[in-house]
N, C-alpha and C positions, 0 to 999 in steps of 0.2 A: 392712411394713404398707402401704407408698403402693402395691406392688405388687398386694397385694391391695385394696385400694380403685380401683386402676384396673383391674383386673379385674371389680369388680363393677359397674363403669360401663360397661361396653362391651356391644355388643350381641350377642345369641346369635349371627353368624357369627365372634364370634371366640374363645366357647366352643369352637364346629365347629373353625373350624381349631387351636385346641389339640387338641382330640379326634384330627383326622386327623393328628395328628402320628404315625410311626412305622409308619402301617395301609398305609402302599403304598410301594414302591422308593423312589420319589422324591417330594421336597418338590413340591406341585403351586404354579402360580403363585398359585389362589387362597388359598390355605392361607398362601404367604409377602406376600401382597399382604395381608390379611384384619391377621395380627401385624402388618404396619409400618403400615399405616392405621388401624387401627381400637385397637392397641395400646398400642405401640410412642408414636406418637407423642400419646395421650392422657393416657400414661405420664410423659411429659416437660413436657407442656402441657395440663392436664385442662382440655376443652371446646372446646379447637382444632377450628377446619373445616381444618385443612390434615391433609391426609394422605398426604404426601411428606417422608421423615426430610430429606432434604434443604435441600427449601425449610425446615423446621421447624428443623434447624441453624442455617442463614442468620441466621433470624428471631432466634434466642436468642442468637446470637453480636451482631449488628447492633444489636436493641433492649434486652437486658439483660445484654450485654456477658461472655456468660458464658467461664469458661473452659474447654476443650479436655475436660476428666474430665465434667462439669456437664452437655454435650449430648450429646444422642441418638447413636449410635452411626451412621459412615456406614454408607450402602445396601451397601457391600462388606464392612464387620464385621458387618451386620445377615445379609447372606446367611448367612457363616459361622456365624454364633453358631445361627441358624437351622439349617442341618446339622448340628451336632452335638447340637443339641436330636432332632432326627427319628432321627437316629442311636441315641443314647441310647432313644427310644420303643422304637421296633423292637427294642431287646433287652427290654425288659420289657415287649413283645408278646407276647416268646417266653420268659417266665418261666419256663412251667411244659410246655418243649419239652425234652425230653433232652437233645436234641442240636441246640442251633438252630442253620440254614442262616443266618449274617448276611453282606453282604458286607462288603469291606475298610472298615476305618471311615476311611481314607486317602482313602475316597472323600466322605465327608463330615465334611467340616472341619477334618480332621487330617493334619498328616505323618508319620511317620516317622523318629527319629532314634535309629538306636541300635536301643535295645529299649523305648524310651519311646514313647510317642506325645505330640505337642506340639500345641495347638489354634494352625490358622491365625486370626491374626488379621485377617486380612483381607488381600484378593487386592490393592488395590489401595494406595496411601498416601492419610492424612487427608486429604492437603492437593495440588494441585499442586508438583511438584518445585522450581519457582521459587519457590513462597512459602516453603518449608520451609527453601529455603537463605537466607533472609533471619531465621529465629532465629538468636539469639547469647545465648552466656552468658556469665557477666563473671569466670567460674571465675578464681579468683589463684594459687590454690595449683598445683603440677604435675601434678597429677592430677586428673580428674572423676570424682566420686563423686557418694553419693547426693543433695547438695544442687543438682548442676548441673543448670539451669533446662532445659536441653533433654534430659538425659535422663529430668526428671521430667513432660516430654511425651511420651518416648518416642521420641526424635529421636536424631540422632546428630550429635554437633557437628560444623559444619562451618568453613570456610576465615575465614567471620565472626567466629567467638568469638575470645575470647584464647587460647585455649589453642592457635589456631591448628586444632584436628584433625589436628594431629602425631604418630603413633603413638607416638610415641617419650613425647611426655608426656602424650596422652591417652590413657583407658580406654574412650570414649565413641566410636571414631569406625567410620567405613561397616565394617559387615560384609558378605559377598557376600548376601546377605540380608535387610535390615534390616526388623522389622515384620513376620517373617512374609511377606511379599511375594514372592510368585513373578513371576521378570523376563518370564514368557513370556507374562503378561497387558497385553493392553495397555490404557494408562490413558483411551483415548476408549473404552472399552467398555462401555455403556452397558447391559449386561447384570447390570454387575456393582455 
């Protein structure tokens, strides 16, 4: 419901850019600009001038202390979640195509593993590498499971915690991977 009520707050260009979802190859910038300003971040903060997930982050985390699930999704989960939204249009563009021509959807917003496909989470991590190694969790037991505070951010415990990030007793710790993150992005990119 709040999704719909921020939808009906917003102004006809962000009708359009749902509309243009799916109608041409690629996500155009006004189309993804259009969601995170005009959407996106009214979605989170209804009546906001700010129209940057970013600053709008900041702000939620800084003045009402929210936690990490709670705020806007960053500018690089937002791109993704964006592509596979446009991805997803374009095949029910071509609903009623025989045989629709789509390209890879690996190219918007998905990998490949297996014979699954997995949604990237986002190209880049929530947080700088430096902050993220300053979580800890107080896990006792030899193992982290689902109660451990950093995997319930979606983190991967590190040298901090008690558990050490010891493969040996943790469940939680770096995979070549982590987050969906591809290493070949790099993190001043500001594209993303």
């Amino acid at each position: 419901m709040t999704c719909w009520q921020a939808l009906n707050r917003c102004p006809v260009e962000v009708v359009a850019a749902f509309a243009d979802l799916g109608t041409t190859p690629d996500v155009t910038d006004d189309t993804e600009s259009a969601i995170e300003a005009l959407f996106v971040c009214q979605l989170y903060e209804p009546h906001t001038a700010l129209i940057d997930v970013a600053e709008l982050r900041w702000k939620l985390f800084t003045k009402k202390q929210l936690e990490g699930q709670k705020l806007p999704p960053t500018l690089g989960a937002l791109h993704e979640a964006i592509a596979r939204a446009h991805f997803q249009a374009m095949v029910w563009c071509q609903d009623q195509v025989p045989n629709p021509q789509l390209p890879p959807p690996t190219d918007y917003g998905w990998n490949n593993e297996g014979d699954s496909l997995i949604p990237i989470t986002a190209l880049v991590p929530p947080a700088p590498a430096s902050i993220t190694h300053l979580v800890e969790c107080g896990c006792k037991e030899n193992q982290c499971r689902s109660h451990c505070s950093c995997k319930s951010q979606q983190l991967n415990c590190s040298e901090m915690c008690l558990c050490g990030a010891d493969e040996d007793v943790c469940e939680n710790v770096s995979n070549d991977h982590p987050l969906g993150i591809d290493d070949e992005v790099e993190e001043d990119d500001p594209t993303i």
